[in-house]
C-alpha positions, 0 to 999 in steps of 0.5 A: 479438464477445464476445472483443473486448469482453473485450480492450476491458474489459481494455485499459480497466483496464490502460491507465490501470494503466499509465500512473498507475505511470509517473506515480507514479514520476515524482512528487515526493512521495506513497508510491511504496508502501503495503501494509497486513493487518489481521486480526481473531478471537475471540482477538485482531486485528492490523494492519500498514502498510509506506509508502515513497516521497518526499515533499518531494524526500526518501525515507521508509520506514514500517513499523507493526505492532499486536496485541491479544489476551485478555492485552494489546496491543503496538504497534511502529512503525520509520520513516526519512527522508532 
């Protein structure tokens, strides 16, 4: 018994898993990926965020990064459309 509730607890998350990338990749706009890190010390912090995808029928690609420490900060962004 408990074995069958372990398959039906995971078919319940990897079915909808399954289905919502398909429609993600099938989808005219909204990032088809998205990674972001962020981090943080006593001696600084920093933070990233990569997104690509297609929005309006037109592909992008973003990518940010920002650090900070005792000495200063810096911040650097790269992005493409087409």
């Amino acid at each position: 018994m408990r074995k069958l509730a372990k398959a039906i607890a995971v078919g319940a998350v990897v079915v909808p898993v399954v289905l919502g990338g398909a429609t993600v990749a099938s989808a005219d706009s909204g990032p088809g990926y998205g990674k972001s890190d962020n981090s943080a010390t006593v001696y600084g912090g920093s933070s990233s965020k990569t997104l690509s995808g297609f929005k309006d029928g037109k592909a992008y690609f973003v990518k940010v990064s920002k650090t900070a420490n005792s000495t200063g900060a810096t911040g650097n962004a790269t992005g493409s459309h087409s």
